[in-house]
C-alpha positions as CSV (number, residue, x, y, z in Angstrom):
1,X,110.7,121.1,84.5
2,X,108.6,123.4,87.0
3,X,109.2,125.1,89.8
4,X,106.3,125.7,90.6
5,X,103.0,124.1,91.3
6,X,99.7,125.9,90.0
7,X,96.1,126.1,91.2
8,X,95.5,123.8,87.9
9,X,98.2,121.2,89.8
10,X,96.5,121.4,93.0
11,X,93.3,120.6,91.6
12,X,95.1,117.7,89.2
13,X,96.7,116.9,92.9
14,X,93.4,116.2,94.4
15,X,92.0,114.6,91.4
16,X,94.9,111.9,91.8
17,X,94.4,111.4,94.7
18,X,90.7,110.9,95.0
19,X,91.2,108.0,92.0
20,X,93.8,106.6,94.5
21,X,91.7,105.9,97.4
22,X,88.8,105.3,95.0
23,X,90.5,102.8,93.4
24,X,91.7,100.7,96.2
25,X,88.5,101.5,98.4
26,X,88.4,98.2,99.4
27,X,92.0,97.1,100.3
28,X,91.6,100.5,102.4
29,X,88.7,99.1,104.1
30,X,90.3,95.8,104.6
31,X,92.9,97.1,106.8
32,X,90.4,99.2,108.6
33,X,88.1,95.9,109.3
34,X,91.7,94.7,111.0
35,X,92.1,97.4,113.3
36,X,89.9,100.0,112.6
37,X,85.7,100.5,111.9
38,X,86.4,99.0,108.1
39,X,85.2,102.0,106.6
40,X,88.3,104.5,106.2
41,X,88.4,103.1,102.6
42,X,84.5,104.1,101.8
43,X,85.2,107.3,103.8
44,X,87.8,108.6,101.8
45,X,87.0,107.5,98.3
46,X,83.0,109.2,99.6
47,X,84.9,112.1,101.0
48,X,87.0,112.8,97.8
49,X,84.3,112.3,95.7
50,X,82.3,115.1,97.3
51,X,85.6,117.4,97.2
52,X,85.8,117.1,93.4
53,X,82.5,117.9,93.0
54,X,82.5,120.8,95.1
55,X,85.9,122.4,93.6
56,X,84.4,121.6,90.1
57,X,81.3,123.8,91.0
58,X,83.2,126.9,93.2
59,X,86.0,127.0,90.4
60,X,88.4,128.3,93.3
61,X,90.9,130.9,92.0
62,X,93.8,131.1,94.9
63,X,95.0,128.5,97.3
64,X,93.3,129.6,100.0
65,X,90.3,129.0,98.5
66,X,90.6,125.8,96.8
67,X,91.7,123.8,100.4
68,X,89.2,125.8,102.1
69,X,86.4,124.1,100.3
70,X,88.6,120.8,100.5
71,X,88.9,120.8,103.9
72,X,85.7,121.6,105.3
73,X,83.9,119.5,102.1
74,X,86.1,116.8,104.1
75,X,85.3,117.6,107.9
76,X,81.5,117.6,106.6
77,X,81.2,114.4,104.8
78,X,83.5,112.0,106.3
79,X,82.8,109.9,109.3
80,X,85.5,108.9,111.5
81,X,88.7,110.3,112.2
82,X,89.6,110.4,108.8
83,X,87.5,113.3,108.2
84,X,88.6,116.2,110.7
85,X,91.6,114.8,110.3
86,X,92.6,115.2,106.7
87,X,89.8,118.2,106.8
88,X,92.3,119.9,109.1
89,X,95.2,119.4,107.3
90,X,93.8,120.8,104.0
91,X,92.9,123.6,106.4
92,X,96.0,124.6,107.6
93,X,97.1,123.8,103.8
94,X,95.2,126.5,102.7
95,X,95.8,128.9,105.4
96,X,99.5,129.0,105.3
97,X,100.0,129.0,101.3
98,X,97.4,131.9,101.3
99,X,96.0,133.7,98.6
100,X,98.2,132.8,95.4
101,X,97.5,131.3,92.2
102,X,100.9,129.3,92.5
103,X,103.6,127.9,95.0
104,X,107.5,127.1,94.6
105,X,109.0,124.0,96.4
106,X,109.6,125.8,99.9
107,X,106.0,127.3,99.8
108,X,104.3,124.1,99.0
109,X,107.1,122.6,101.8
110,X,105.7,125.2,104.3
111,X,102.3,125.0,103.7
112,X,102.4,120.9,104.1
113,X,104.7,121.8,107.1
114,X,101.3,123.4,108.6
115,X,98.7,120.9,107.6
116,X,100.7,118.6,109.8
117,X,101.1,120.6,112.4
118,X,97.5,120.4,112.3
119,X,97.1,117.1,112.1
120,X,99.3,116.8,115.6
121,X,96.6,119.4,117.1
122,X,93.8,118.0,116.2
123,X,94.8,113.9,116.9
124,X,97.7,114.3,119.1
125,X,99.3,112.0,117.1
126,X,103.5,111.3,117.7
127,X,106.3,109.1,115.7
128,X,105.2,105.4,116.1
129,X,101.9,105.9,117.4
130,X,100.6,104.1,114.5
131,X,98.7,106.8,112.4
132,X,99.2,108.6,109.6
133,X,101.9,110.8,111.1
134,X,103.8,108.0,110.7
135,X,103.7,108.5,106.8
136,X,103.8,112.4,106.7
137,X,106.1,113.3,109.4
138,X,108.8,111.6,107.1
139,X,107.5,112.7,103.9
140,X,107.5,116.4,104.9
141,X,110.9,116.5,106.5
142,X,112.2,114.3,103.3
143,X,111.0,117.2,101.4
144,X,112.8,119.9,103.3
145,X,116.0,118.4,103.3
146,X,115.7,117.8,99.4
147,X,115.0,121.2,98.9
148,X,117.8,122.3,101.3
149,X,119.9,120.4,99.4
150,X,119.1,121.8,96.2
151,X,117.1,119.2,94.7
152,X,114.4,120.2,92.2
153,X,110.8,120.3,93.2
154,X,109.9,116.9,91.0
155,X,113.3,115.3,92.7
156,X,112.3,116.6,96.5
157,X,108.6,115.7,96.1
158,X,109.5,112.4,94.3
159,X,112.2,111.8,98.3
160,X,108.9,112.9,100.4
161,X,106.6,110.0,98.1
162,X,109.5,107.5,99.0
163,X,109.8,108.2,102.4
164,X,106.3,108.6,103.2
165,X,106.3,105.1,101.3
166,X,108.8,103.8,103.8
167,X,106.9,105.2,106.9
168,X,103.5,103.6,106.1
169,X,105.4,100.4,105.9
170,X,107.5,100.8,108.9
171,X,103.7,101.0,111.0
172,X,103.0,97.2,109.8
173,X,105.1,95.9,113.3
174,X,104.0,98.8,115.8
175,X,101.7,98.5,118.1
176,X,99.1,101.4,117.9
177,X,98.9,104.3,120.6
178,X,96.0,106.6,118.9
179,X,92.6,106.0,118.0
180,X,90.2,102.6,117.6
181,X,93.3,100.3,116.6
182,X,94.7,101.2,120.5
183,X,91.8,99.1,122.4
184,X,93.6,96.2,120.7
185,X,97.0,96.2,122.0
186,X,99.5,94.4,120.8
187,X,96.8,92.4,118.4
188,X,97.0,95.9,116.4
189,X,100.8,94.7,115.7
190,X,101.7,93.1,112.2
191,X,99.5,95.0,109.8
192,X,99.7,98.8,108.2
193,X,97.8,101.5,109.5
194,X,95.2,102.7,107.1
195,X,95.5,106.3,107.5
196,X,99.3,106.3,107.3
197,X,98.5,103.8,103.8
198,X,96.1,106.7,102.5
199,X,98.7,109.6,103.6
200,X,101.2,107.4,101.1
201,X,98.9,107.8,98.2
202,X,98.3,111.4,99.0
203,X,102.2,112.0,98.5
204,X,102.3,109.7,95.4
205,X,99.9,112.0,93.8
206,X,101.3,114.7,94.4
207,X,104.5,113.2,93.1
208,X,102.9,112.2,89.9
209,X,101.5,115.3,89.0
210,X,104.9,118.0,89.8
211,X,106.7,115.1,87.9
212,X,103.8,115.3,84.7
């Protein structure tokens, strides 16, 4: 079982996770048209699309690199908050795993640690606001204890899928403090927040392919 997760996995990683939101575009888009614009599914599967493209042309060597391209392939393509949002997460991503070929479970943990952190700057997003921190807060602090713990890399990423699972469900009854889905009030009560939906398929990817 690996330790480790390689340039080759986070490419497999992205890969996943663009066939995830590709292949439920449209239940994406149907919780968006409940709260949202209704286009976070056709932004993210667009978005994705253009980030495989672009990391199948540069080839990226080091991590750096590769969520580099991501991120600003996703601040430049995708409309809404979706974009600069997960752009800036890929961002930070990048940034803090630096210029390796490979990372072990508390690098990868550290380096997700930072993409929400930027997440938090850029939307100013908090537990229960009803966004997709509500999904990766839980998912990344799953993952840290797991590892503290001593679980393997495949058993802690497998905790932060559940629990970012868990979280995206847990935003169906709130009643949304952040972006479009606020104006609504209460009315924005009683169904799942797209972006913390989306964030839940970005950990079951990455679960998938550590567990492959």
């Amino acid at each position: 079982m690996s330790t480790t997760i390689s340039i080759d996995g986070f490419t497999a990683w992205l890969d996943a996770f663009r066939t995830r939101v590709t292949e439920n575009k449209a239940y994406l888009t149907e919780l968006d048209s409940a709260i949202g614009d209704a286009d976070h599914g056709s932004n993210m599967a667009r978005g994705m699309a253009a980030v495989m493209d672009k990391v199948g042309a540069a080839a990226p060597s080091t991590a750096d690199e590769l969520f580099k391209t991501v991120g600003m392939t996703l601040v430049t393509s995708v409309g809404g908050a979706s974009g600069p949002l997960y752009g800036t997460f890929f961002l930070r991503f990048g940034m803090t795993a630096g210029s390796v070929s490979e990372c072990d479970g508390p690098a990868l943990a550290a380096a997700l640690r930072a993409g929400l952190e930027g997440v938090v700057a850029r939307g100013k997003a908090e537990a229960n606001d009803k966004t997709m921190f509500d999904a990766m807060a839980p998912a990344i602090d799953a993952l840290d204890s797991a590892l503290a713990s001593g679980a393997s890399l495949a058993d802690a990423v497998a905790a932060a899928r559940d629990a970012a699972a868990a979280g995206r469900d847990a935003t169906e009854p709130l009643v949304a403090r952040k972006g479009r889905a606020s104006y609504l009030g209460d009315r924005s009560a009683g169904h799942l927040d797209p972006g913390a939906t989306s964030t839940a398929m970005l950990f079951d990817a990455l679960a998938e392919v550590i567990a492959a």
